[in-house]
Structures are given as C-alpha cells and as structure tokens.
MARDRENPA-51458 format. One record per atom (N, C-alpha, C): x, y, z; atom name; residue in one letter; residue number from 1. Coordinates in Angstrom, 2 decimals, always signed. Layout:
((X Y Z) "CA" "A" NUM)
...
END
This chain:
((+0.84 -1.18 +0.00) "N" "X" 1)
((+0.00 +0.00 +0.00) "CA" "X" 1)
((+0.89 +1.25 +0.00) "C" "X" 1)
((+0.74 +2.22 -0.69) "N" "X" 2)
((+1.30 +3.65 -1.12) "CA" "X" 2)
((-0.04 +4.41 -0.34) "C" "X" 2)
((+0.98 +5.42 +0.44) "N" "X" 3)
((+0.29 +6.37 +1.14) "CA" "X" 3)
((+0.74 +8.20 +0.16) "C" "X" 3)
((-0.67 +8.87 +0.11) "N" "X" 4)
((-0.37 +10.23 -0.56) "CA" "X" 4)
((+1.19 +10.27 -0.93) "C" "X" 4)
((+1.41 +10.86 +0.13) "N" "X" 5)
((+2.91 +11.50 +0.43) "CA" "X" 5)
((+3.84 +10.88 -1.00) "C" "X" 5)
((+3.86 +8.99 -0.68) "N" "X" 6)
((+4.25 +8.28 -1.47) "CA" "X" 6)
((+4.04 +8.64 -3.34) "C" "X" 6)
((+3.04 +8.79 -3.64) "N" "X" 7)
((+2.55 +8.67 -5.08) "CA" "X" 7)
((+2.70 +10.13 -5.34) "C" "X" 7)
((+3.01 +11.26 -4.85) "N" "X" 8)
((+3.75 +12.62 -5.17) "CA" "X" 8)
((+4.91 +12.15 -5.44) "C" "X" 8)
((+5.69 +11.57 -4.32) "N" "X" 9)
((+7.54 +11.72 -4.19) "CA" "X" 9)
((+7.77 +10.50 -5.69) "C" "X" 9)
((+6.86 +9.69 -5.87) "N" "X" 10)
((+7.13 +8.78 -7.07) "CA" "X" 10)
((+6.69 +10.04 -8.35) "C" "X" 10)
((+6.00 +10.72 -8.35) "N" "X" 11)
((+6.04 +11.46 -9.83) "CA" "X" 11)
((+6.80 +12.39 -10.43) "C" "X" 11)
((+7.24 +12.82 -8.81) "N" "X" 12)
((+8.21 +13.96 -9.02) "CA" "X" 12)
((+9.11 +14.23 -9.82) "C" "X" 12)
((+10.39 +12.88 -10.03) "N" "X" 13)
((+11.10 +12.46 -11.23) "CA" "X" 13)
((+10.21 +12.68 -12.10) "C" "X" 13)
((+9.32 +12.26 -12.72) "N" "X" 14)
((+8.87 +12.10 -14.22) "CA" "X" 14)
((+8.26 +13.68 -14.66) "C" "X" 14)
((+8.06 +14.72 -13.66) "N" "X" 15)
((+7.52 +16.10 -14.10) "CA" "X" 15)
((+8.19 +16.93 -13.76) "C" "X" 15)
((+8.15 +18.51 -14.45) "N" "X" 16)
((+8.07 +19.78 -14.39) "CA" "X" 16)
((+7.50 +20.28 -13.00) "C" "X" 16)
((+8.31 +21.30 -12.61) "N" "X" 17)
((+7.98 +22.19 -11.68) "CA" "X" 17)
((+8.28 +23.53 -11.66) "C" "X" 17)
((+7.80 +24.58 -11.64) "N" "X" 18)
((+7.94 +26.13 -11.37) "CA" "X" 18)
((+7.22 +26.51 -10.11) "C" "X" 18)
((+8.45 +26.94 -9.76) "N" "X" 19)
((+8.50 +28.21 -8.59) "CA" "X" 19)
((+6.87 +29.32 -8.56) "C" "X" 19)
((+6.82 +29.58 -7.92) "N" "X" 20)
((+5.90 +30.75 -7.99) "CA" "X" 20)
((+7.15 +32.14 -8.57) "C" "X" 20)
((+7.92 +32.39 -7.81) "N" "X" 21)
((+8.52 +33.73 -8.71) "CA" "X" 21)
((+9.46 +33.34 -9.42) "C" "X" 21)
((+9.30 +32.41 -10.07) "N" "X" 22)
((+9.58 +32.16 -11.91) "CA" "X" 22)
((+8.55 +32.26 -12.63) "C" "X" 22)
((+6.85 +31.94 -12.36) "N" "X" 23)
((+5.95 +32.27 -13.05) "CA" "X" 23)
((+5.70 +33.69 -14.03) "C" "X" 23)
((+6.54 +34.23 -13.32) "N" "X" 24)
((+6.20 +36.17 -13.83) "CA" "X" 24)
((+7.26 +35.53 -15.05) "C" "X" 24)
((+8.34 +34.87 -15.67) "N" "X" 25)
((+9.28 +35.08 -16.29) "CA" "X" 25)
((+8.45 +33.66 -17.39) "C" "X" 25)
((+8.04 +33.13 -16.99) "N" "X" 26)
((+7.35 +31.61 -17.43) "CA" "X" 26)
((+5.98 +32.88 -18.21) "C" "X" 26)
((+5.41 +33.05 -17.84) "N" "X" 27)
((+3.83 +34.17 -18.70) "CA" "X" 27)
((+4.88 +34.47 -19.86) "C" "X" 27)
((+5.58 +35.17 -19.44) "N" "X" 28)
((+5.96 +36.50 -20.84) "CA" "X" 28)
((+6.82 +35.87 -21.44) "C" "X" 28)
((+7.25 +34.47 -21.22) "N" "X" 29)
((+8.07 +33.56 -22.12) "CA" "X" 29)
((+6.88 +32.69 -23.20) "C" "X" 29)
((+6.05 +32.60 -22.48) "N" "X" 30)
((+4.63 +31.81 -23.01) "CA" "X" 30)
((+3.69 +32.19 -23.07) "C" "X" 30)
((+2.79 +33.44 -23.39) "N" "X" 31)
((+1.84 +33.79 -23.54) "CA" "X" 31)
((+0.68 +33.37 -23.39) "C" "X" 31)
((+1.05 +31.92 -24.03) "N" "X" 32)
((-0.60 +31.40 -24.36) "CA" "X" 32)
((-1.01 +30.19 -23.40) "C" "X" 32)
((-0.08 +30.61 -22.32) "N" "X" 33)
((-0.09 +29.65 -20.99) "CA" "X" 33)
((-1.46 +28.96 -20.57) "C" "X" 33)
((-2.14 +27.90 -20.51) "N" "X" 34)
((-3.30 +27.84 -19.46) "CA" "X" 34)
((-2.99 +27.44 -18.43) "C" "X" 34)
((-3.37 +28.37 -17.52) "N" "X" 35)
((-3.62 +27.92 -15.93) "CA" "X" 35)
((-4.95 +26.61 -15.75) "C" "X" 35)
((-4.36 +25.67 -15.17) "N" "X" 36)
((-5.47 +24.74 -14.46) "CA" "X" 36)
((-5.35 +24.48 -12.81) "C" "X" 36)
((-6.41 +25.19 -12.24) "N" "X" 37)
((-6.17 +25.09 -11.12) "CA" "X" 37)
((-7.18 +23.59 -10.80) "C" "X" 37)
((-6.63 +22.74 -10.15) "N" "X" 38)
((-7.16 +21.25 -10.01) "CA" "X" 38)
((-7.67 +21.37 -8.56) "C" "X" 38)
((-8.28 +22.13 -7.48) "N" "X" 39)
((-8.84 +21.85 -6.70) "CA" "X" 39)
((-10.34 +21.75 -7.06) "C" "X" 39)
((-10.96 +21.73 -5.36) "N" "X" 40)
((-12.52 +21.45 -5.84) "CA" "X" 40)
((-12.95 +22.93 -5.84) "C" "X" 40)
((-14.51 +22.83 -6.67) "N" "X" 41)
((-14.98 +24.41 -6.70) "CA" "X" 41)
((-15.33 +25.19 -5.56) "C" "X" 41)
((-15.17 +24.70 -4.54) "N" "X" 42)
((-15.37 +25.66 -3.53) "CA" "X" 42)
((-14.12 +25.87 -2.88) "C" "X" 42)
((-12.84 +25.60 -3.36) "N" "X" 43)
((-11.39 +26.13 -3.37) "CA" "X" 43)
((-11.54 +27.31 -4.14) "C" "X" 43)
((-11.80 +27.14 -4.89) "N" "X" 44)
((-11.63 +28.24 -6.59) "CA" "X" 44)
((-12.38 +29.11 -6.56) "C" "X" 44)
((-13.69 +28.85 -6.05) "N" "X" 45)
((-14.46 +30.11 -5.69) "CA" "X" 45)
((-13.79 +31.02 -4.56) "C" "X" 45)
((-13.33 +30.47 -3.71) "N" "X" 46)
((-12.63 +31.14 -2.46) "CA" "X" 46)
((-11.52 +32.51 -2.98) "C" "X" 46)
((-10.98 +31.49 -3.58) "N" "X" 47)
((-9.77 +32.42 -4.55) "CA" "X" 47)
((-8.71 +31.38 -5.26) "C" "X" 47)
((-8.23 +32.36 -6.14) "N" "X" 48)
((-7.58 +31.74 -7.42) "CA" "X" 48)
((-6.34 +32.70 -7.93) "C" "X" 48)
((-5.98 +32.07 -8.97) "N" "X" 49)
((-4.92 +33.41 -9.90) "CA" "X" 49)
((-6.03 +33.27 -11.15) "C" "X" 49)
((-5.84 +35.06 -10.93) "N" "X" 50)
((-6.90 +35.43 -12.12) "CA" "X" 50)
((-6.49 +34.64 -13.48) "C" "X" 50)
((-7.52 +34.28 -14.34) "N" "X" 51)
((-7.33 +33.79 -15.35) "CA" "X" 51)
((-7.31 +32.32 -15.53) "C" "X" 51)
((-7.05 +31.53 -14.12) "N" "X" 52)
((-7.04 +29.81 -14.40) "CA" "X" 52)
((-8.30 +29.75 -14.74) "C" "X" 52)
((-8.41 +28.19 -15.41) "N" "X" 53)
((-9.76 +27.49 -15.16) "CA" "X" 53)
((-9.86 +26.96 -14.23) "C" "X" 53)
((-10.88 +26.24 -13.67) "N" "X" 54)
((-11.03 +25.05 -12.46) "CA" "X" 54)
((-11.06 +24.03 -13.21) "C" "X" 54)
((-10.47 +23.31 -13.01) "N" "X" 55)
((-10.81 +21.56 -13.57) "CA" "X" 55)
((-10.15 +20.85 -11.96) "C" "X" 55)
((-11.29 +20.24 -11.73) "N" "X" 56)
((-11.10 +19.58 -10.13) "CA" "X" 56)
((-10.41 +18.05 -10.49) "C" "X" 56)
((-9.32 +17.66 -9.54) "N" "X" 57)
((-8.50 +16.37 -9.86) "CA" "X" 57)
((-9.19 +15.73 -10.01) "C" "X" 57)
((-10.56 +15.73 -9.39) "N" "X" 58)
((-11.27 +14.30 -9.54) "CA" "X" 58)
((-11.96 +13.91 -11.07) "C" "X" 58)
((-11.95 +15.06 -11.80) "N" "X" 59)
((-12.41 +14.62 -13.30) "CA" "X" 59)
((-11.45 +15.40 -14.16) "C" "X" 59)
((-10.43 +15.08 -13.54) "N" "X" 60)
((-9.38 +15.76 -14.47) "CA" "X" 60)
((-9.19 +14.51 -16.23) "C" "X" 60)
((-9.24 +13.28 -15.72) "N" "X" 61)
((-8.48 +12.86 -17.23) "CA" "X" 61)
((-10.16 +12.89 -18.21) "C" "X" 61)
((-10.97 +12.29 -17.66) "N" "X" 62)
((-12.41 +12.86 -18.23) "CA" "X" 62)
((-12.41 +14.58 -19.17) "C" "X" 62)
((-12.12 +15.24 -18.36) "N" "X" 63)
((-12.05 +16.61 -18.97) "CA" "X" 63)
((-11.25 +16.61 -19.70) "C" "X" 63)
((-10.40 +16.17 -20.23) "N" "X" 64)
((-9.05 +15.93 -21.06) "CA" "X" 64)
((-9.97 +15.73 -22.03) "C" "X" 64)
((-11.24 +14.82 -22.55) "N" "X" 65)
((-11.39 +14.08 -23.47) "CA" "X" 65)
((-12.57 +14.59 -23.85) "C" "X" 65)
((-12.96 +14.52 -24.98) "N" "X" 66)
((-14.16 +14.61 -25.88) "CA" "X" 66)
((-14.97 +13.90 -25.60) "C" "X" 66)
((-16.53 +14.29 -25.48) "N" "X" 67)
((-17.70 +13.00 -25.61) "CA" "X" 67)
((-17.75 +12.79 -24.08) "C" "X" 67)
((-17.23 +13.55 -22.84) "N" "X" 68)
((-17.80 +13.56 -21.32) "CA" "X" 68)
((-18.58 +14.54 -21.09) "C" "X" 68)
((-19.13 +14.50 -19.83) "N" "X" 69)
((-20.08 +15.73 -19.01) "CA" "X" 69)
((-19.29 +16.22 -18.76) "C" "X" 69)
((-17.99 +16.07 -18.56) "N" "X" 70)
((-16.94 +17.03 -17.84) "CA" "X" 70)
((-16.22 +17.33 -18.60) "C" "X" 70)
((-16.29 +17.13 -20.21) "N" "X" 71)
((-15.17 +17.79 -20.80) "CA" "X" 71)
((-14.89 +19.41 -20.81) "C" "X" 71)
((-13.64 +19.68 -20.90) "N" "X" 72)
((-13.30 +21.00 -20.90) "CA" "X" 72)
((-12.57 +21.23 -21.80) "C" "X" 72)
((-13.54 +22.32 -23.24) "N" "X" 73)
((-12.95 +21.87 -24.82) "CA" "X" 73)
((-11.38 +22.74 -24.24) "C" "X" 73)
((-11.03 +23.70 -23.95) "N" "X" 74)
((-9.86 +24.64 -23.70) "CA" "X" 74)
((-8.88 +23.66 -23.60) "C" "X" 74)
((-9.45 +22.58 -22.62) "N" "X" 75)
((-8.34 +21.44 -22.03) "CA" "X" 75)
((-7.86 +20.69 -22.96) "C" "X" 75)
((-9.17 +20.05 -23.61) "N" "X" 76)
((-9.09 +18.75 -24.53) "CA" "X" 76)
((-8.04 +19.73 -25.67) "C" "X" 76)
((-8.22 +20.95 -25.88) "N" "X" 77)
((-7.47 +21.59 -27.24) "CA" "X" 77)
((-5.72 +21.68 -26.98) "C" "X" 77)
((-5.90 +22.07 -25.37) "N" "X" 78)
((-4.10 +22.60 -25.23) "CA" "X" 78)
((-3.13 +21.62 -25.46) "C" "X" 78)
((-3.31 +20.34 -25.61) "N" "X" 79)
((-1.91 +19.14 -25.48) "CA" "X" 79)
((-0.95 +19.58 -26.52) "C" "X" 79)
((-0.84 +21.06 -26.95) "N" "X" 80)
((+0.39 +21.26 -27.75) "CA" "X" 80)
((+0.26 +22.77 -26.90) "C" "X" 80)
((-0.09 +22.99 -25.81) "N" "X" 81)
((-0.37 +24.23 -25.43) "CA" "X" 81)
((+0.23 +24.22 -24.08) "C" "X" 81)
((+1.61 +24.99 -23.64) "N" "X" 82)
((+2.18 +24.77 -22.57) "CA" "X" 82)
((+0.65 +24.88 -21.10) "C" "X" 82)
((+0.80 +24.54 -20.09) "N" "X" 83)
((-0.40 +24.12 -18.97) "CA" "X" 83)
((+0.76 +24.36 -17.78) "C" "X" 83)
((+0.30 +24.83 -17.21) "N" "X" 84)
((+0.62 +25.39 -15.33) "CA" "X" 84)
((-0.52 +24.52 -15.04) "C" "X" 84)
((-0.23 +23.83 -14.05) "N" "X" 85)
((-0.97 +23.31 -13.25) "CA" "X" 85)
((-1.06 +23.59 -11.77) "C" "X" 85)
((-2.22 +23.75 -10.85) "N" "X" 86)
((-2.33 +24.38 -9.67) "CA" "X" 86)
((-2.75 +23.66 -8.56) "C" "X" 86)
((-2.39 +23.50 -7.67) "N" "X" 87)
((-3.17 +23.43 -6.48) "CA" "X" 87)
((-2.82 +24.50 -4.86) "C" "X" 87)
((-3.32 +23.43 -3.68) "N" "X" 88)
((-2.99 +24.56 -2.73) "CA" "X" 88)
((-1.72 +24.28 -2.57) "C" "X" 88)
((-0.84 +22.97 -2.43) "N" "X" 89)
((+0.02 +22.90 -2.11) "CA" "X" 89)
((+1.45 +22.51 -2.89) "C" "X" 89)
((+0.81 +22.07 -4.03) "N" "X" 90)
((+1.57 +21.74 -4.84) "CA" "X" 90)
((+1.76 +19.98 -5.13) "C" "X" 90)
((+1.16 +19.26 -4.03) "N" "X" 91)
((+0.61 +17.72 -4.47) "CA" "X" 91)
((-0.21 +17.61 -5.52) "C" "X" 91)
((-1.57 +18.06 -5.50) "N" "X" 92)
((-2.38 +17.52 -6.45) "CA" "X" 92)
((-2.24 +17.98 -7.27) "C" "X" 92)
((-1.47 +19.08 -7.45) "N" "X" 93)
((-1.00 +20.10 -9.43) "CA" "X" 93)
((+0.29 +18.36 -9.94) "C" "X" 93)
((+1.42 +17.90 -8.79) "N" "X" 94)
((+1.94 +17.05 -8.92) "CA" "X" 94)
((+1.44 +15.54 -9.78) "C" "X" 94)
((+0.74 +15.25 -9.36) "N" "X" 95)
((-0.02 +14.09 -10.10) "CA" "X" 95)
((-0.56 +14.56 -10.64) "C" "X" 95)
((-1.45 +15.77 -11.07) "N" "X" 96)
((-2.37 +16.05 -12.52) "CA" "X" 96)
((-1.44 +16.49 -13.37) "C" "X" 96)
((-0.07 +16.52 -13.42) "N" "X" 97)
((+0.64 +16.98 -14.32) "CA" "X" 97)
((+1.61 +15.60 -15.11) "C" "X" 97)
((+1.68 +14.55 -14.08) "N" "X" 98)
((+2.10 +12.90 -14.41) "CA" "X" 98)
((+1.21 +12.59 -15.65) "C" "X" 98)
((-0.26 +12.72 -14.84) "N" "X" 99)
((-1.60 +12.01 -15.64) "CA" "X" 99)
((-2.18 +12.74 -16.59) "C" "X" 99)
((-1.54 +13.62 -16.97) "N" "X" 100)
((-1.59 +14.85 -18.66) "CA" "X" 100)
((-0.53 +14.54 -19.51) "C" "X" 100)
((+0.69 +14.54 -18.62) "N" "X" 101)
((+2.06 +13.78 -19.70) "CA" "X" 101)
((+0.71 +12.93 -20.00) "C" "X" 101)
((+0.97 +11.49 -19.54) "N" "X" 102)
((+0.39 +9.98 -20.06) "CA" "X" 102)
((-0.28 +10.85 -20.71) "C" "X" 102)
((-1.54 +11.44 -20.99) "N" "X" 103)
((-2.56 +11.42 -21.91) "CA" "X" 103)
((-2.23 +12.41 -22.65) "C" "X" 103)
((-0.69 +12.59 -23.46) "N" "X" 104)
((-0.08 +13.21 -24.45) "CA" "X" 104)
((+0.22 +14.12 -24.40) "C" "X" 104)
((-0.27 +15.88 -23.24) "N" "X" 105)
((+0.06 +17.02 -23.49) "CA" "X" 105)
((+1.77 +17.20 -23.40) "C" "X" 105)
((+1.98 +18.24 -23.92) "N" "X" 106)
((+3.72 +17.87 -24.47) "CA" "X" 106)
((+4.08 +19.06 -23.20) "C" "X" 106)
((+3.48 +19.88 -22.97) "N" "X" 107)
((+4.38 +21.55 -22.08) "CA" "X" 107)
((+3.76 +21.25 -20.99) "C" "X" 107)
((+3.95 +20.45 -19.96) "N" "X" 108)
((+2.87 +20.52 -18.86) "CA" "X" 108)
((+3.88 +20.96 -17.53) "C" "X" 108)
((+3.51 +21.75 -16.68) "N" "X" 109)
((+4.61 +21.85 -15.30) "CA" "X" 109)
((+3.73 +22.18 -14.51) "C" "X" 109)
((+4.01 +22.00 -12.92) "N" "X" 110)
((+2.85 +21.92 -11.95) "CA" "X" 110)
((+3.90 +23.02 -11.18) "C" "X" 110)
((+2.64 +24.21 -10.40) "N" "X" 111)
((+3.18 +24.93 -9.13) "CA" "X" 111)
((+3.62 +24.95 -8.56) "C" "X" 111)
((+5.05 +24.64 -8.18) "N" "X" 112)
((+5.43 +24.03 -6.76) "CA" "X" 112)
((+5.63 +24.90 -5.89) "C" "X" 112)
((+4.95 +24.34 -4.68) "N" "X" 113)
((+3.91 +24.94 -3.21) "CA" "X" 113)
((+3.11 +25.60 -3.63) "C" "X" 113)
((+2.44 +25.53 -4.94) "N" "X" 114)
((+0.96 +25.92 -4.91) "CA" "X" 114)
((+0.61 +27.07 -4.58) "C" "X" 114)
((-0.45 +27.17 -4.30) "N" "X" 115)
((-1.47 +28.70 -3.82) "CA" "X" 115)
((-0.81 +29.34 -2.70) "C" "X" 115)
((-0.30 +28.24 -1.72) "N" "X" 116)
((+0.07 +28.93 -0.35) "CA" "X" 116)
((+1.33 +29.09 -0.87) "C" "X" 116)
((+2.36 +29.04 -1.56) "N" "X" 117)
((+3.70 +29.38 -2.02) "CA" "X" 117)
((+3.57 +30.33 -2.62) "C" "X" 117)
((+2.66 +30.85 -3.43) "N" "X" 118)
((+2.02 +32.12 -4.40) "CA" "X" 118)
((+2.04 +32.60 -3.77) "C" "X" 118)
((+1.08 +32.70 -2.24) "N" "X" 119)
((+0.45 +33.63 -1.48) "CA" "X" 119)
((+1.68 +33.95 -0.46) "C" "X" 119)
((+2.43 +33.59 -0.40) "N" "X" 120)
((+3.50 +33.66 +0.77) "CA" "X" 120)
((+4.64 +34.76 -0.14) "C" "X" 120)
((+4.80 +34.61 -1.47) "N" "X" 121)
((+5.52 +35.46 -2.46) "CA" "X" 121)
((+4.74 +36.89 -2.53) "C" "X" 121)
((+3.19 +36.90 -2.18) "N" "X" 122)
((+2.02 +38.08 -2.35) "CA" "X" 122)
((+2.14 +38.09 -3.07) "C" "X" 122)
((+1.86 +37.58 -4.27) "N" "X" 123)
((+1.36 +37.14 -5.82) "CA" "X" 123)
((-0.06 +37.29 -5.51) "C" "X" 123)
((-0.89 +37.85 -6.78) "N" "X" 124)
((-2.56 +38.60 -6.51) "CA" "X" 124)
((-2.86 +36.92 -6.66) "C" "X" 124)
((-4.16 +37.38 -5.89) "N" "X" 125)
((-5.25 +35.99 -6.13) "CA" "X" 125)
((-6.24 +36.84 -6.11) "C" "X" 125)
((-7.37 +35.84 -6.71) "N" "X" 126)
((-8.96 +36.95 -6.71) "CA" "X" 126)
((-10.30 +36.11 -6.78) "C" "X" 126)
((-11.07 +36.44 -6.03) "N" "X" 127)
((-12.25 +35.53 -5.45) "CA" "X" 127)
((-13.03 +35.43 -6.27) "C" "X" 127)
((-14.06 +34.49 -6.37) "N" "X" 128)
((-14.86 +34.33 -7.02) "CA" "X" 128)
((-15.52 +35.34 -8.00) "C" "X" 128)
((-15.79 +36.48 -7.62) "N" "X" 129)
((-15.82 +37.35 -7.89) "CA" "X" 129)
((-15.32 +38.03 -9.19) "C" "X" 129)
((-13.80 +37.84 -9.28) "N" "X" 130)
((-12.12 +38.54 -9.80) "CA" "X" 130)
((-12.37 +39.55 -8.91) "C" "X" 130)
((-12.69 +39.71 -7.28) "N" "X" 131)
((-12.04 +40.77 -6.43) "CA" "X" 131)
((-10.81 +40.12 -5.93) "C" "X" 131)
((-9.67 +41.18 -5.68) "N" "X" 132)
((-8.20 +40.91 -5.17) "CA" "X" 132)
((-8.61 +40.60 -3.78) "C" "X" 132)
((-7.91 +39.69 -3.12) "N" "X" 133)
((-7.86 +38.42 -1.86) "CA" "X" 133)
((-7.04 +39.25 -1.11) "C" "X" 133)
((-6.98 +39.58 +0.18) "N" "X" 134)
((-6.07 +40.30 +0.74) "CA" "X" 134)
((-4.57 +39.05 +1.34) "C" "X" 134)
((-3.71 +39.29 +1.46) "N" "X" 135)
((-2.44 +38.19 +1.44) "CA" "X" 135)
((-3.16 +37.96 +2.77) "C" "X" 135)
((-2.69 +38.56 +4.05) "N" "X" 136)
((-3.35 +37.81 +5.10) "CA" "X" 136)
((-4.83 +37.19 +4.96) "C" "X" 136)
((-5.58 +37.32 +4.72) "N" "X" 137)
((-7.02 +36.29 +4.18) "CA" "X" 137)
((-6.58 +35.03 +3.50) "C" "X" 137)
((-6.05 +34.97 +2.83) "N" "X" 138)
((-5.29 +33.90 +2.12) "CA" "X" 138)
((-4.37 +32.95 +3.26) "C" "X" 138)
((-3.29 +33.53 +3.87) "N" "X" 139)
((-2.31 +33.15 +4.77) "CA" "X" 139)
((-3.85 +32.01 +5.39) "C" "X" 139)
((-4.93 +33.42 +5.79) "N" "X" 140)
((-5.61 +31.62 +7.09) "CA" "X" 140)
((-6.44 +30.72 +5.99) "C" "X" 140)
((-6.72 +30.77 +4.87) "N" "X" 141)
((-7.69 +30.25 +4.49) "CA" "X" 141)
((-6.54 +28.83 +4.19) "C" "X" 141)
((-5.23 +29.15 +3.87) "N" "X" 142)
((-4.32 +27.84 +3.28) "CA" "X" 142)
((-3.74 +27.39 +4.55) "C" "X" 142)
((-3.83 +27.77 +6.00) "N" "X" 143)
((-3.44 +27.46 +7.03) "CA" "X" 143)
((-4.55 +25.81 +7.63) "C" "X" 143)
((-3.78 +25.10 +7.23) "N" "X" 144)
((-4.50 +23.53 +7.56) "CA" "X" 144)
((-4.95 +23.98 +8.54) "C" "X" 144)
((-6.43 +23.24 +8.86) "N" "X" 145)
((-7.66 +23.29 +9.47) "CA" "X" 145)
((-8.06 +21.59 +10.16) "C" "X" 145)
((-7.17 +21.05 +10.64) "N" "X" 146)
((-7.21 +19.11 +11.33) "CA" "X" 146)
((-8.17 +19.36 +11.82) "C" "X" 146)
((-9.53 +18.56 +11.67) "N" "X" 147)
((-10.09 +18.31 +13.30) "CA" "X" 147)
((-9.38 +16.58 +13.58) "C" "X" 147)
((-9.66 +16.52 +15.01) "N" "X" 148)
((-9.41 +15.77 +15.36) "CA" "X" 148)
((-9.43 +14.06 +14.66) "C" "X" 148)
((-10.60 +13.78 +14.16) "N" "X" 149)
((-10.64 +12.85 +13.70) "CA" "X" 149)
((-10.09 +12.48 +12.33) "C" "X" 149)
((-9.18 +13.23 +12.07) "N" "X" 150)
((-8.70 +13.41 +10.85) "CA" "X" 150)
((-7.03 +13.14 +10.89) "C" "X" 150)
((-6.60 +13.03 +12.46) "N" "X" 151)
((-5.23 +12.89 +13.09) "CA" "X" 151)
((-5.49 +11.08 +13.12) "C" "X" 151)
((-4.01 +10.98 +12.86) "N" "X" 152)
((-3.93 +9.25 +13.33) "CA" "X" 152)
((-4.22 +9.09 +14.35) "C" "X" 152)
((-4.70 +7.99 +14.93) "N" "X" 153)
((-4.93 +7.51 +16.22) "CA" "X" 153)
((-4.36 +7.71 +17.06) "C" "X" 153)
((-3.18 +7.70 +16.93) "N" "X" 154)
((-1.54 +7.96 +17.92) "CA" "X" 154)
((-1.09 +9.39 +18.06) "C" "X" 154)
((-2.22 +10.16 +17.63) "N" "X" 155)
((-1.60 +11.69 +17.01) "CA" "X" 155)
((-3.26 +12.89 +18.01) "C" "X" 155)
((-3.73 +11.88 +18.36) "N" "X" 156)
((-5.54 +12.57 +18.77) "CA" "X" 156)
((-5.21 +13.40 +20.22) "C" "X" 156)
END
C-alpha cells in the first residue's frame, strides 16, 4: 500500500515544476499559458490566480477528453499548449501533471507549493468574484484546518 505522500515523491522524477517567482518570467516567455487550477470548486471560488480554469483532480483525465459531461474543450485543445498546473500545495497540481504527460500534453509543469507558495511570495489571487484576496485572508484560508478525527490515532 502507497500512502499520498508516497505517489507525489514517485512522480516527481517524471515532471516539471515552477516556482511561484519564476511564473512572472514563465507568462511573458509563453503567452498562451493555461492555468489549471485542479482543486474542488469551492477552493476556486474562495480564490484563485486570475485567469485559471477550475478543472477539479477528480475529473481531471475525463475533462481531457471529448464526448464527457466534464469535458473542458480549452483542455481537450491545449496538449500542444504549454499548462501550469495548480493546487494549494503543490501535491495535487503534482499528479495532474504525471496524468496529462500519459494522456499526451507535451508543455505541462505543476506549481510548486501551490497557492500557499504564491500567497506567501504576495502574488494577486482573486475571489470568485475577480475581487483581489487580501495576502493575510489567504495566509488563514491555506493554514491547515485538522479536526481531530482526521489525526492518526496515535496523534488525537
């Protein structure tokens, strides 16, 4: 059995990663960048970097493809179209960027540390809305939230 942690540190070799302040140099090298931010929609509504889409990990290779409820034509079109991939932390941009290689896109690189690595640089984010996120609002919203039953047994 492979635990999270595990199936990141295994993809890592096989993908791309950018910094948050290499992104400013990564845009104006690539223009036609798509942002995919892979959390769920009530991450994305919270706040985002202006301009991603949402495509949530859980129907990420679905959205890749033609002929689903979840396709996302932008998505299914970019596999010759460099892709930033997002999350909060930089795990789940990690594996949605493995499982896009496999399904052919050629420019794919994932966030590394994610939203809270953005937000720690004060890089804009913007709410549901496109209103600007204030950095401290951000700081607690990416500040893990355990309840108890969510700690190992040995950890309560």
């Amino acid at each position: 059995m492979k635990h999270f942690v595990e199936l990141v540190e295994e993809c890592l070799p096989r993908i791309r990663e950018v910094f948050p302040w290499d992104m400013e140099d990564l845009l104006k090298e690539k223009p036609d960048v798509l942002l995919v931010d892979t959390r769920e929609p009530y991450e994305f509504e919270a706040m985002h970097i202006e301009g991603s889409i949402n495509v949530p990990r859980g129907i990420l290779e679905s959205a890749c493809e033609w002929g689903y409820e979840e396709t996302v034509p932008e998505l299914v079109e970019a596999r010759e179209r460099p892709v930033v991939l997002i999350c909060r932390s930089g795990n789940r941009s990690a594996l949605a960027a493995d499982v896009l290689q496999q399904m052919g896109y050629k420019d794919v690189v994932s966030l590394k540390t994610g939203l809270r690595g953005w937000n720690d640089y004060e890089l804009p984010l913007v709410n549901g809305e496109g209103k600007p996120v204030d950095v401290d609002e951000a700081e607690a919203y990416f500040t893990p939230k355990l309840r108890p039953d969510q700690m190992p047994p040995d950890r309560r």
